[in-house]
C-alpha atoms as one frame of an Amber mdcrd trajectory, in Angstrom:
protein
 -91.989 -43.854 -31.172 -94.986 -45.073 -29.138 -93.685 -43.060 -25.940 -93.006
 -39.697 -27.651 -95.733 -37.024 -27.534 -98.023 -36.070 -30.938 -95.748 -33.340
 -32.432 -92.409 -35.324 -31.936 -94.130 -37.647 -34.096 -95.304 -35.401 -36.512
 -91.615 -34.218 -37.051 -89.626 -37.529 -37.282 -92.398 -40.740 -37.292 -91.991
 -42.526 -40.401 -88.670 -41.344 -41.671 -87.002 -43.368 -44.196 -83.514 -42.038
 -45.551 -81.489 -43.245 -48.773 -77.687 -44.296 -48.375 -77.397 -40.553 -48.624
 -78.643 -40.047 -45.230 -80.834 -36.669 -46.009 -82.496 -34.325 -43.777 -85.558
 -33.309 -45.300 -87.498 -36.189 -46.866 -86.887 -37.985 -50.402 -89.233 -37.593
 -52.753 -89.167 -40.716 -54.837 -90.732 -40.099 -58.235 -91.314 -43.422 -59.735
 -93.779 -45.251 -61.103 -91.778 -48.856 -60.760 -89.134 -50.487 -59.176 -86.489
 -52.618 -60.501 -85.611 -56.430 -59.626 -82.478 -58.073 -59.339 -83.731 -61.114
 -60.941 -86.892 -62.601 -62.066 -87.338 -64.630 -58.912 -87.440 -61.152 -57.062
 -90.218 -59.655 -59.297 -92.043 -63.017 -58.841 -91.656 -62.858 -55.122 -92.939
 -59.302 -54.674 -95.959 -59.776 -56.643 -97.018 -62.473 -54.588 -96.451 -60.763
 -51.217 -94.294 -57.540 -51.199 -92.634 -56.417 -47.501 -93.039 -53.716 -45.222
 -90.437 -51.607 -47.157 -90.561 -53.461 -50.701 -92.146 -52.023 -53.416 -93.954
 -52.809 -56.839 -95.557 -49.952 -58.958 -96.459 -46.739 -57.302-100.081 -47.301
 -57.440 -99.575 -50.500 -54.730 -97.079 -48.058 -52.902 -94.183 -45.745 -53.017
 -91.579 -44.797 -50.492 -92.277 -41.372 -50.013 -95.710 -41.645 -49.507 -94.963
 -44.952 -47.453 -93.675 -42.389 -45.227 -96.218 -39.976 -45.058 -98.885 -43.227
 -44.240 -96.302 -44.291 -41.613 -95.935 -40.646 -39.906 -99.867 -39.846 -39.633
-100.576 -43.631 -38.540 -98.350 -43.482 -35.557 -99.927 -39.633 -34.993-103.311
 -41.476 -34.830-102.305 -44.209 -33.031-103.812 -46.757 -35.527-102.101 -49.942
 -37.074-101.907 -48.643 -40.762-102.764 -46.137 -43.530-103.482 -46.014 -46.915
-103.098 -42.583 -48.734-105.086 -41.339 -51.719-105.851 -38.384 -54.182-107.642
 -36.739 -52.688-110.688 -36.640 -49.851-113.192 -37.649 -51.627-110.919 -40.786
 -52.733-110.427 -41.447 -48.896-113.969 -41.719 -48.831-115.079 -43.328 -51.404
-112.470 -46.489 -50.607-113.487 -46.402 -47.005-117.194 -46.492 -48.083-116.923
 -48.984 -51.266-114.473 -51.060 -50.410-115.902 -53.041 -47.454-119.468 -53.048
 -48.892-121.585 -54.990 -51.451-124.684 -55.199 -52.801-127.336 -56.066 -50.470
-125.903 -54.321 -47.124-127.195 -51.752 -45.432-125.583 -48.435 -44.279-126.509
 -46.104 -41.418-124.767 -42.270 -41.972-125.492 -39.130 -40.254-127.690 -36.743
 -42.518-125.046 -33.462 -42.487-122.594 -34.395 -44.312-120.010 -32.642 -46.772
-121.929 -32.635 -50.441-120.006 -34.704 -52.347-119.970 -37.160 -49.142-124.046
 -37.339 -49.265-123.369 -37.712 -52.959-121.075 -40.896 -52.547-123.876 -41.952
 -49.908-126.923 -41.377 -51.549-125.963 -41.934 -55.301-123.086 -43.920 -55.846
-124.148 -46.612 -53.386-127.461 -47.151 -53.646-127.047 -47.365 -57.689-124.910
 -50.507 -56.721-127.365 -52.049 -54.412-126.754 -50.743 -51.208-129.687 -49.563
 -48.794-128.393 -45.957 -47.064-130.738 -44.820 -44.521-130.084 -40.874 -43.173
-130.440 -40.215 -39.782-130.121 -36.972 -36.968-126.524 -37.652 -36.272-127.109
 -36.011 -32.650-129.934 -37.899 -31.785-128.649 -41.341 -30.296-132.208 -42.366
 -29.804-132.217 -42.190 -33.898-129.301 -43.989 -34.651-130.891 -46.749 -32.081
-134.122 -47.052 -34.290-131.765 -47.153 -37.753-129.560 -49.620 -37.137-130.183
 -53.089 -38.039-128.958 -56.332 -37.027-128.059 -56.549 -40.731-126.205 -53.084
 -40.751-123.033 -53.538 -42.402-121.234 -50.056 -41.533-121.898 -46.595 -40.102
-120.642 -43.158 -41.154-120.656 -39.945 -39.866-118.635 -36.511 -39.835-117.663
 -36.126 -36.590-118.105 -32.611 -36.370-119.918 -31.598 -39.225-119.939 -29.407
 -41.926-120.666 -26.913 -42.195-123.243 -26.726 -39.014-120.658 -28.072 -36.637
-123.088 -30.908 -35.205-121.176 -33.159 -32.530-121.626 -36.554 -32.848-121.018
 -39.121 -29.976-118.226 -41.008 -31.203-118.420 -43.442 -28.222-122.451 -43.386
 -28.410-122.766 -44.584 -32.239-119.826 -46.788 -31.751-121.384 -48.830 -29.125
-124.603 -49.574 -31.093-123.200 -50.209 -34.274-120.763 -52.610 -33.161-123.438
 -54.757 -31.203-124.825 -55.586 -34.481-121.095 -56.158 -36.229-120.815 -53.266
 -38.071-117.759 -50.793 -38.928-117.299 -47.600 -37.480-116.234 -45.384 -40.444
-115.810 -41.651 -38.664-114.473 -38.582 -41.400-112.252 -36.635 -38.854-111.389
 -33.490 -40.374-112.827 -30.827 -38.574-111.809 -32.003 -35.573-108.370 -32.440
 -36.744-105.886 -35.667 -35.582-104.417 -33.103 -33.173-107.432 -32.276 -31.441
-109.267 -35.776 -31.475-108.516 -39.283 -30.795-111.068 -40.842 -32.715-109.983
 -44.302 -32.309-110.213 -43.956 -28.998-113.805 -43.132 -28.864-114.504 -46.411
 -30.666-113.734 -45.691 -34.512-112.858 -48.809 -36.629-111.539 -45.933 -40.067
-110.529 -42.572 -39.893-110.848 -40.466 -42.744-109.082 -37.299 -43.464-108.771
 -34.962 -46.459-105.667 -34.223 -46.356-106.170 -31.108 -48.218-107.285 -29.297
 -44.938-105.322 -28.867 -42.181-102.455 -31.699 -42.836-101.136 -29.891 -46.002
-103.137 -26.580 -44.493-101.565 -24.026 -47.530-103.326 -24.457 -50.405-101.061
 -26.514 -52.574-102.030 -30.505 -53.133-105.212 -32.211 -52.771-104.509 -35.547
 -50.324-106.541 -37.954 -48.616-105.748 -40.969 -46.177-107.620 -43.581 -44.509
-106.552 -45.542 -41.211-107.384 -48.364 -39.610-106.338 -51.943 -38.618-103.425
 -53.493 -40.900-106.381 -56.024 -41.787-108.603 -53.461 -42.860-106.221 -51.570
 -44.541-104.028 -54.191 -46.384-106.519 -56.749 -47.043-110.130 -54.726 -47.448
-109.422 -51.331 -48.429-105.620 -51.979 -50.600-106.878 -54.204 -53.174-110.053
 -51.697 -54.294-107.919 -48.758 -54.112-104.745 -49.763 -55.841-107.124 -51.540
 -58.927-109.391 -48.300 -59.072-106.572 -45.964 -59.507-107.406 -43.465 -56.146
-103.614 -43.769 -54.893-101.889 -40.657 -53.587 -98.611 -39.120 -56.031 -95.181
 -39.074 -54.375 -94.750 -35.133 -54.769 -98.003 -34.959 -52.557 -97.234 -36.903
 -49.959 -93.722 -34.767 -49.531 -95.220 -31.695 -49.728 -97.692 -33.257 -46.939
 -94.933 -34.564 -44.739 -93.595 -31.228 -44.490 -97.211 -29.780 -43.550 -97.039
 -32.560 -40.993 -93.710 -30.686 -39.409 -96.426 -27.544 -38.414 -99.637 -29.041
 -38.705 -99.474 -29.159 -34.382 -98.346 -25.296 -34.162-101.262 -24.180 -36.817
-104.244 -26.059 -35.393-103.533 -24.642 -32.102-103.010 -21.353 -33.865-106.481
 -21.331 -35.560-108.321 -23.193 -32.879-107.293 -19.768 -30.563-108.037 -17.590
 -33.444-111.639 -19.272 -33.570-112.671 -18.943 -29.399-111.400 -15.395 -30.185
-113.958 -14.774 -33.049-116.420 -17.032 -31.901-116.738 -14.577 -28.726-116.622
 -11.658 -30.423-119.529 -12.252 -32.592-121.644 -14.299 -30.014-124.842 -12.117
 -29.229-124.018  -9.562 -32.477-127.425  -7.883 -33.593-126.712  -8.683 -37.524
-125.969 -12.491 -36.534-129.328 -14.906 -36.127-126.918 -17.684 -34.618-123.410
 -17.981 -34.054-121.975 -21.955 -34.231-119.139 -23.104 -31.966-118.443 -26.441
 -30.322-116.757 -24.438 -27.766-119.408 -21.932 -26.734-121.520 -23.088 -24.096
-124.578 -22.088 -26.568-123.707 -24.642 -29.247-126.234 -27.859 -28.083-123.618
 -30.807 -27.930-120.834 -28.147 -26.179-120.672 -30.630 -23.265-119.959 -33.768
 -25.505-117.620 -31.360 -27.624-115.453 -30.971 -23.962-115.314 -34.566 -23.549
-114.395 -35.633 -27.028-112.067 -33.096 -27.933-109.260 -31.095 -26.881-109.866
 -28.132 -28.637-113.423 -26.875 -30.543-112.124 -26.856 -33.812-110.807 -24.340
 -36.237-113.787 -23.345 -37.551-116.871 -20.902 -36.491-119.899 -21.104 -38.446
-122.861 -17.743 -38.246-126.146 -17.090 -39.829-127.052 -13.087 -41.288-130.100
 -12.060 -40.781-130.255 -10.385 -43.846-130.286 -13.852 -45.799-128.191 -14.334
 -49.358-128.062 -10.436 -49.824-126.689 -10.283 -46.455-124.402 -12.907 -46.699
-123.322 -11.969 -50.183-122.334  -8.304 -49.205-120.357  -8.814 -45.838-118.050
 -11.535 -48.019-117.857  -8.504 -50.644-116.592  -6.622 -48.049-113.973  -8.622
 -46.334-110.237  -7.249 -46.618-108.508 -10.225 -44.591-110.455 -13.408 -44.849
-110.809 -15.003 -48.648-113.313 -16.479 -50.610-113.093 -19.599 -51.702-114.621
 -23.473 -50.256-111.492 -24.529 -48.824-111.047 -24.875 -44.811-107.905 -25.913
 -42.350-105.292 -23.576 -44.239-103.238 -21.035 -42.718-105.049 -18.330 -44.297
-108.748 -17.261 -43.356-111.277 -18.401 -45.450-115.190 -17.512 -45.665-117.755
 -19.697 -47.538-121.574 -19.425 -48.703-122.152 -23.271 -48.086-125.574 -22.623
 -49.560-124.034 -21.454 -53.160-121.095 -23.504 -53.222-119.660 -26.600 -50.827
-123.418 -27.470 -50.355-125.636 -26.091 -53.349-126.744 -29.033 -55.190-128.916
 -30.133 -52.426-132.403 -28.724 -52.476-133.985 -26.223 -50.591-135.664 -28.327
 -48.299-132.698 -30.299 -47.977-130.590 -27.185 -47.164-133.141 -25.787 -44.728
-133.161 -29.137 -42.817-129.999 -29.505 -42.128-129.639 -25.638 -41.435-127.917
 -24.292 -43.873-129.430 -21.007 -44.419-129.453 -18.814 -46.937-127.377 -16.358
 -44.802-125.324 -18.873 -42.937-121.338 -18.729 -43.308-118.485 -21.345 -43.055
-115.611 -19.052 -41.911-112.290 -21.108 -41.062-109.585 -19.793 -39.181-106.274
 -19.119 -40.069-102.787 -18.662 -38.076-102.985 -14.230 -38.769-103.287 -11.987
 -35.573-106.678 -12.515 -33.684-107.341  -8.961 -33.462-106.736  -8.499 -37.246
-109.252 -11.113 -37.951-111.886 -10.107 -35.410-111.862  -6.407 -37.109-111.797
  -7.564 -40.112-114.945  -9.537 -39.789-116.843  -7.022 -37.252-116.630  -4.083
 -40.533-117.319  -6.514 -42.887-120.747  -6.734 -40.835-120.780  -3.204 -40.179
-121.094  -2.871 -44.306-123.369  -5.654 -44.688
């Protein structure tokens, strides 16, 4: 598969068929295998193989598959799928780390990623410092020669900060210490991570890999050291392992996930243009205007901006409030990457139980909105937005 292009891959990487000899993917739901004998059993719970199994929290065929597909996508030795996002991050964070190391992480970060950060780890005896994600000069100064692992969203939400993959990656490894890089705004179609000097990828699967609302998913890849021998052991003895169902309905959002991130990644230039410069808008945020600040390192790192254009109303919360109100397209709600539009108050939801200061320092305003992209017409979704505004 190594010579076939990304959405090839997507489509047939991974497949495992039953003597049955299926099209679409089984869905195997078990919790537990059988053995022919007791030596088996005895066997495969000292070392199972690639494509032996032993209860579906170690591993499962169907979401073998899934791990298999978006590993070769990524270009990475192995995977590990989970729950959910949040489980993806949580392994990749606890599961390498003890009490007594020291973490460096970019300071805008999804909320329940600063909460994993600045909570969970520290109440277990590990020292998080925050840093300016785009300042290089700041990550410099952070890092120690005792700094066990970095992490950063590399683009970020829900200001859309670019970090320099290749930057961070350079000074964090001169000390020793693991690149952890959450990928999903920039999507595994649009950027090679690895290739910019990650050690872990983390995805929530949620987004634009499933991309239509069903399952909640997450998946971590890396080396089949890290992933086998660090990150396996915490996650199948904590419980974070992704369901069989899941990962099917995932390998199927696999088949498209190619066609719809190109889909919405036109459908954001398009909006992102539109509202550039609009009288009601303070700011408009896209890695692919040449306004946003790290536009230039967006270019180089990725292939496409992203799917997802952020803007500030003047008019603040009430503002804000009353042009969602008025939307007739685009939903509500604190997803992003699905096929269908979706607008979000970051302030009031995604991002609310951080404080004020907090919020005002990592710039998200009162009247700022997340507003991802789906695969409708362009022109439907540039209207749509542009009366909204009119009746804000």
């Amino acid at each position: 598969m190594s010579d076939q292009k990304p959405r090839t891959k997507l489509v047939h990487a991974g497949t495992r068929r039953s003597q049955y000899g299926e099209v679409s993917e089984a869905i195997f739901l078990t919790q537990g295998f059988v053995y022919e004998n007791a030596e088996q059993a005895e066997a495969r719970f000292i070392e199972a193989g690639d494509d032996e199994f032993v209860y579906a929290r170690y591993g499962n065929p169907t979401v073998r598959m899934f791990e298999d597909r978006i590993a070769q996508l990524e270009g990475v030795e192995d995977a590990f799928a989970t729950a959910s996002g949040m489980a993806a991050v949580n392994a990749a964070l606890c599961a390498p780390l003890k009490a007594g190391d020291h973490v460096v992480a970019a300071r805008a970060l999804f909320g329940s990623c600063e909460y994993v950060l600045s909570e969970v780890l520290t109440r277990f005896g590990v020292e998080v410092d925050f840093v300016d994600g785009t300042d290089l000069a700041a990550w410099k100064a952070a890092i120690r020669p005792d700094t066990k692992l970095v992490f950063f969203e590399a683009l970020s939400n829900p200001t859309l900060e670019v970090i320099d993959i290749k930057g961070v990656s350079e000074l964090a490894h001169a000390v020793g210490a693991l690149v952890v890089v959450d990928n999903v705004f920039a999507t595994p179609v649009f950027q090679r991570s690895l290739d910019l000097g990650a050690d872990v990828i983390v995805y929530s699967a949620t987004k634009h890999i499933d991309g239509q609302g069903r399952v909640l998913g997450g998946v971590v890849l890396g080396t089949k050291d890290f992933i086998r021998k660090v990150l396996e052991p915490y996650i199948k003895h904590t419980g974070g392992a992704m369901s069989p169902f899941t990962a099917w309905v995932l390998l199927k959002g696999l088949e498209t996930l190619d066609l719809r991130c190109r889909a919405q990644a036109q459908n954001a230039i398009a909006l992102a243009q539109a509202l550039e410069g609009h009288e009601k808008l303070a700011s408009v945020i896209f890695p692919g205007l040449p306004s946003h600040p790290q536009h230039t390192l967006a270019q180089a790192q990725m292939e496409q901006p992203g799917t997802v254009v952020s803007f500030e109303l003047k008019g603040g919360r009430p503002a804000a409030f009353a042009f969602l109100n008025a939307l007739e397209i685009a939903l509500i709600s604190n997803n992003l990457g699905d096929a269908k539009t979706i607008a979000t108050h970051p302030a009031t939801t995604t991002h609310q139980r951080l404080s004020d200061e907090k919020k005002a320092m990592l710039g998200i305003a009162p009247g700022l909105i997340r507003f991802s992209l789906g695969i409708e017409d362009a022109g439907d979704l540039v209207a749509d937005v542009m009366q909204a505004l009119d009746r804000a």
